[in-house]
N, C-alpha and C positions, 0 to 999 in steps of 0.2 A: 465357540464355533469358528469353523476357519473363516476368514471372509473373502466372499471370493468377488473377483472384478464385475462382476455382473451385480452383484449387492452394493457394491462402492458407485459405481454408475447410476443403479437406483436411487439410492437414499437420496441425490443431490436433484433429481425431477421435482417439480413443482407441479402442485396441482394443475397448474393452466397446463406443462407441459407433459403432464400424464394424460390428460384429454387428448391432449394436438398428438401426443404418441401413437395413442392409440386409433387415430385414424391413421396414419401413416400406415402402422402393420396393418390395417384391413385392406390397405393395398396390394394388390397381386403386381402389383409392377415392382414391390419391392419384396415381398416372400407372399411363398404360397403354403406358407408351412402351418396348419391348425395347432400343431403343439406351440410353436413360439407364443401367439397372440393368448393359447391357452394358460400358457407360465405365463405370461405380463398380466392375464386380466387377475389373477391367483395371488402375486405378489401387490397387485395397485389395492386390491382390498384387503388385504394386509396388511398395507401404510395406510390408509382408509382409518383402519381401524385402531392403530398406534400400535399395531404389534411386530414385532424383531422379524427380521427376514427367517427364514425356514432353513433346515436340514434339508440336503439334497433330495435324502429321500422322501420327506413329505412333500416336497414341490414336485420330485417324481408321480406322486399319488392321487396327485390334484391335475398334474398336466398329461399322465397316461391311465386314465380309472382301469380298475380292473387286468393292470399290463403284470407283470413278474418284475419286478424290480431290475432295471438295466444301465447301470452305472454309467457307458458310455453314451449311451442314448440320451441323458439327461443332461450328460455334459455338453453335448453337441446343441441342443437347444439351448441353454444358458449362452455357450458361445456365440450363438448367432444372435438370441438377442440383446448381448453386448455389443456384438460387430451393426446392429441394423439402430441402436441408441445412439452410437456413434455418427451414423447416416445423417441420422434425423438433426444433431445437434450442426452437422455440417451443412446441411441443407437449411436450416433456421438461419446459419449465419451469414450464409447470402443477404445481406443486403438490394434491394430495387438496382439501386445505380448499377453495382457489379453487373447484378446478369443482365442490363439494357446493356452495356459495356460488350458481353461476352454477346451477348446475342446478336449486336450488331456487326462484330467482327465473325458472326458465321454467317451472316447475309452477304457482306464482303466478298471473304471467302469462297459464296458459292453463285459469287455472281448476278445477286438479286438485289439489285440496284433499289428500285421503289422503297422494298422494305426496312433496304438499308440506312435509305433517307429520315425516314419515319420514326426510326428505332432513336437513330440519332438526335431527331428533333425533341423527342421525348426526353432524351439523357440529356439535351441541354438544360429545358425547362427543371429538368431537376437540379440542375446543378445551380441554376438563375434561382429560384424560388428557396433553397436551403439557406438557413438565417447562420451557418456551421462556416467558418472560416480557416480552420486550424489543420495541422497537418494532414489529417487522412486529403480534407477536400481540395487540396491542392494536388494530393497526389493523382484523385480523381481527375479533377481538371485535366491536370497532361497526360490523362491516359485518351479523354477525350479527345483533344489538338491532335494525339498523336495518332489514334484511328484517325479522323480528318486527312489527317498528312496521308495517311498510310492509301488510304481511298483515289484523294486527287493524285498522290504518285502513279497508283497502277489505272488507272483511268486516263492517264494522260491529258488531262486537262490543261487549258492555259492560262485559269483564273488563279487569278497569285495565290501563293502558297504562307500561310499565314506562319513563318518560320519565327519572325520577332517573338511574336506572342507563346509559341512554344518555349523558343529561349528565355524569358522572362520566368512563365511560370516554371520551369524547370529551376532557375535561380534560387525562387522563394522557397519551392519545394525541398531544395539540397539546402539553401540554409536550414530553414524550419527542424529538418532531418538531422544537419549535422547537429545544431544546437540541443535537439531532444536526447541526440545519444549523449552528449559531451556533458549537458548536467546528472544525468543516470551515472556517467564515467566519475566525474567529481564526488559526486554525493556516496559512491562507492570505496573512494578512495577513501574519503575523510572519515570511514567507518573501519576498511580493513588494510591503510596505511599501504596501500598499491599507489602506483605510478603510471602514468596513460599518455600518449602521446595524443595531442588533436591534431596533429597533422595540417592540412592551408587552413585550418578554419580561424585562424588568429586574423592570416592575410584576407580570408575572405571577408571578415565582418569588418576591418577597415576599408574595403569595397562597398562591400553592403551599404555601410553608412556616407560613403560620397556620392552613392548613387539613389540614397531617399526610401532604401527597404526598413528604416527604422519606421517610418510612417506608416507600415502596413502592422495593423496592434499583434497578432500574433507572432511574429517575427521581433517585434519590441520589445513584449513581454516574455520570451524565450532568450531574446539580447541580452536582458536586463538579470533575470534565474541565473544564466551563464558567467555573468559578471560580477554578482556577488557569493557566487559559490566558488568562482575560481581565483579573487581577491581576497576572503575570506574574512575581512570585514568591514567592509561599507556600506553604511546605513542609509546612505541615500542614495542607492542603486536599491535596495532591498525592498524601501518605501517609492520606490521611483515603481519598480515592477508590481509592489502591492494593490499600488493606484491605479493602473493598466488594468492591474486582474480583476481589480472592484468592477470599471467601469465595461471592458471589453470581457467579462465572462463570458456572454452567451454565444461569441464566435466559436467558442470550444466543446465539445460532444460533453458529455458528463463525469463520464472515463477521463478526457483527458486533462482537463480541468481539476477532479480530485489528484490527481498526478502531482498539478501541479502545488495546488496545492501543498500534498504531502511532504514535497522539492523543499518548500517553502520551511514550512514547518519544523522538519527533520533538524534542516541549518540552524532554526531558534534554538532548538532544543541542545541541542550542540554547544551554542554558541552561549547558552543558557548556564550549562555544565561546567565552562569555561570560566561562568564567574562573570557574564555581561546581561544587566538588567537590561539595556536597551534593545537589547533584541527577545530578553522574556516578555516586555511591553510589546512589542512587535510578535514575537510568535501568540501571544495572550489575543492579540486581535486579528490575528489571521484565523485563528479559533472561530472567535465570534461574525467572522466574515462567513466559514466554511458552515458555520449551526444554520444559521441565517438562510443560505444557499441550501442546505440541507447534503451539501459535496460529500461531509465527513459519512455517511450513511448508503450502507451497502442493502438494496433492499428493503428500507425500512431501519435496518438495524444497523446497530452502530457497533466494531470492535473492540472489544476490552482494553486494546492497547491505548486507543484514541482516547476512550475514556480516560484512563490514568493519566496518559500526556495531558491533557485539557487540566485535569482536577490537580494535578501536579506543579503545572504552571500559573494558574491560581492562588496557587498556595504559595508557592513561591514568591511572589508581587503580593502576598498579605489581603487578596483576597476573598478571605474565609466565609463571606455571606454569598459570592456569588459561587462560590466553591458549593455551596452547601445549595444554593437554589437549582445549580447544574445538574446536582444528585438527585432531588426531586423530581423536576423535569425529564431528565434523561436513564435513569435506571431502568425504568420498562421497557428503554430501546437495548437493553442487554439481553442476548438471547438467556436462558432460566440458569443453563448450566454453568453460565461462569456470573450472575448475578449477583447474589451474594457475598462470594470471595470479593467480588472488585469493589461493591460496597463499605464492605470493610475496611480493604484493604487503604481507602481514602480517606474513612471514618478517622483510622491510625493515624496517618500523614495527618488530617485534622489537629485532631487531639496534640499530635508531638506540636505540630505549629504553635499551637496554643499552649505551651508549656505543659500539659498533661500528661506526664510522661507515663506515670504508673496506668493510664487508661489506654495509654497507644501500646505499651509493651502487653498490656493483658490480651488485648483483639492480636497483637501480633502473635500471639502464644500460641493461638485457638484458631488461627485459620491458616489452610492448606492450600498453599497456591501452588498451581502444577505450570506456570509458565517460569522458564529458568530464570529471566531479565528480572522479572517481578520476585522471585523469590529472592533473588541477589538486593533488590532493592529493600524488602522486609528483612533480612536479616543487616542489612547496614544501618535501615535504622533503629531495631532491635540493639547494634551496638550503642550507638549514640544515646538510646534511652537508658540501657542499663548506664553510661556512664554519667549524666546528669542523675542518676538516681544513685550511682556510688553503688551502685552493685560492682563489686571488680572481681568475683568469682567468678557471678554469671556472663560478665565481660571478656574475660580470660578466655570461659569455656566458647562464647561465639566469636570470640575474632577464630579459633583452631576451624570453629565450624566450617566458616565461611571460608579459611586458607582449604579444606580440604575439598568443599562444594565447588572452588575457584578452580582446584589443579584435575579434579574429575571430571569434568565437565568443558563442552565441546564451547567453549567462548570466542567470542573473536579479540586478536592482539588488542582494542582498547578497551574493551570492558576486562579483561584480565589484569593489563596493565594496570590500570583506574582503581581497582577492587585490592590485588595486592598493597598498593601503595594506601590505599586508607588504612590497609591492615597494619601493614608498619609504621605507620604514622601514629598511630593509636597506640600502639604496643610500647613506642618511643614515648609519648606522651605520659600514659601512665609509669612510666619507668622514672621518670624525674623526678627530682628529690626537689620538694619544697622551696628551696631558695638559691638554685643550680640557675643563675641566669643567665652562664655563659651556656650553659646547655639548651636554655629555652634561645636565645638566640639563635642558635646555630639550628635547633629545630625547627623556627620558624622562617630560616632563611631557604632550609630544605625545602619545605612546605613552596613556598613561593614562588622556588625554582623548577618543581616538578611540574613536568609537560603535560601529563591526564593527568585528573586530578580534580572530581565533581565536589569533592567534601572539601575544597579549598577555604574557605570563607568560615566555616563552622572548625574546622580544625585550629585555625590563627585565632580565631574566639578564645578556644580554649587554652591556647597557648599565651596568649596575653590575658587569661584571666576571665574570659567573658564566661556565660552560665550557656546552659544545653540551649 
């Protein structure tokens, strides 16, 4: 069945927000249309009831009883109530502050001073009482000052004009701001080998820092993100920020917090890749910080990726009990459909950690991972297993696999890079004749010298003789 925008809009409602929907459309202030509220109430017990959104024309049959079937008719309802789902989610995302904000700048505007006071006194107490420090509430703040300004300007008043305090929080705010894009910039970079200008903000944060904004924790701990993502490896910048985020969590929304989190994270895993334990120790406890906080968790549930990261990184640092406690604990917070697979798929990594090669290559055999990262990762170490098992046929056949799944396939320049280069490393490897040591030499000086390059460690094992 085609699927149409109006079905991709549905599926993602939640029951609270199929309730709160459905008053909205009983609103006449926003449609007066009895077909619309007829399709939503038709489709909500149909998700009700676990079953697949409908053919046109049975939604036509349910939303016009007894009509002649009218193909555009049906469409024009579906589109409106796409276009009025879209209302409702805009209108949700109004936050309180905003519309005191907006509301108070129409009393401004229309010259109703009292109320305008009132509105204002309200948006303060919210902004005093919020436990939220991080960048939205600063932005909030100078929108406040700046109604303020904006009031005693056209008022003509001659009680001073609180410009300092404008400028200041304006400062915190364009740090805060540049720093959030500039680690998003880095972390982007380091993924798809681009190039970014930051523009003053080098010269701004040696400002910043002689004039005491490090002491404000959000701007510290954004300082601190900024400066080991853009040094690329300093452990005590990394542990300096980590200790920030431990203790100053709660200044930040929850969004923006798993951010950073993730900021965090991303760089272990990287830096992981690289072949540096000290920051799988560090990312392994930014983990246990984020479980703890519950940050890593969307809803309740947690993503398949995070999953494998966390069980990955475990396994890495040797692990394997608490690897295996995490599975227990946390597989229910996998939604159903990718359960299974990623269970596996860790059971594998398990098993290979623990020398078990013919049990990790058998789960790898048997399960179908439809995410590209993950499958690249089962079939690398699919190679690895067959060759600690001396399989060199079924070796042969997946290193072509995986050179072909590599060049088909929409990668970014370091995961292609990374993947080829284990391929030919491999291929080099088995090609060496027994006691060729100016060749393992020279292979393992390759090894050492190449720039991506995640199987580094495991590759020079086997070139100096170590076992899978």
């Amino acid at each position: 069945m085609k699927q149409y925008k109006l079905y991709e809009l549905f599926e993602t409602l939640s029951n609270g927000e199929l309730r709160r929907l459905r008053r909205f459309l009983q609103s006449s202030y926003f449609t007066t249309r009895p077909d619309v509220l007829a399709a939503f109430d038709y489709l909500a017990a149909r998700r009700g009831a676990g079953r697949p959104m409908p053919e046109r024309a049975l939604l036509f049959q349910h939303t016009f009883p007894g009509e002649a079937y009218d193909d555009q008719k049906i469409r024009s309802t579906m589109s409106s109530l796409a276009e009025l789902i879209e209302q409702f989610w805009l209108a949700e995302a109004r936050d309180s502050y905003g519309s005191l904000t907006a509301l108070a700048q129409i009393y401004r505007r229309r010259g109703l001073e009292r109320q305008f006071r009132w509105t204002m006194k309200k948006a303060a107490r919210h902004l005093e009482h919020s436990t939220l420090r991080d960048p939205d509430y600063y932005e909030k703040r100078l929108a406040y000052q700046a109604e303020w300004l904006e009031y005693q300007s056209a008022s003509k008043r001659t009680t001073e004009l609180h410009l300092q305090e404008i400028t200041d929080t304006l400062d915190i705010s364009y740090l805060l701001a540049k720093l959030r894009y500039a680690c998003t910039q880095l972390t982007h970079a380091a993924v798809y080998q681009r190039e970014y200008r930051f523009g003053i903000l080098p010269l701004a944060l040696e400002e910043a820092k002689r004039l005491g904004y490090l002491d404000i924790p959000a701007v510290a701990i954004y300082y601190y993100c900024y400066s080991f993502l853009s040094e690329g490896y300093n452990l005590p910048y990394f542990q300096r920020f980590r200790s920030l985020l431990l203790e100053h969590g709660p200044v930040f929304s929850s969004k923006e917090k798993k951010g950073l989190y993730l900021l965090a994270i991303n760089f272990c895993i990287r830096q992981m890749n690289s072949g540096s334990m000290e920051f799988a120790r560090e990312g392994w406890a930014m983990y246990q910080q984020g479980l703890e906080q519950e940050v890593l968790l969307e809803d309740g549930w947690m993503s398949r990726f995070t999953f494998y990261n966390i069980a990955a990184t475990g396994i890495r640092l040797g692990e394997f009990e608490a690897v295996e406690r995490f599975i227990r604990e946390y597989k229910g917070r996998l939604k159903e459909e990718y359960r299974m697979a990623s269970v596996q798929f860790i059971q594998a990594r398990l098993a290979f950690a623990r020398g078990e090669l013919s049990q990790a290559a058998t789960i790898l055999q048997s399960v179908d991972f439809k995410d590209m990262v993950n499958n690249l990762i089962a079939k690398n170490l699919l190679i690895k297993a067959y060759y600690g098992l001396q399989e060199y046929d079924l070796l042969e056949a997946q290193l072509e696999s995986l050179r072909t799944f590599i060049l088909r396939k929409d990668f970014s320049d370091y995961h292609r890079s990374n993947y080829l280069n284990i391929i030919r490393f491999v291929q080099r490897l088995i090609s060496l004749a027994p006691y060729d040591a100016e060749g393992r030499q020279k292979l393992e000086a390759d090894i050492q010298q190449a720039e991506v390059l995640t199987e580094r460690e495991w590759l020079l094992a086997q070139v100096r003789g170590g076992g899978a």
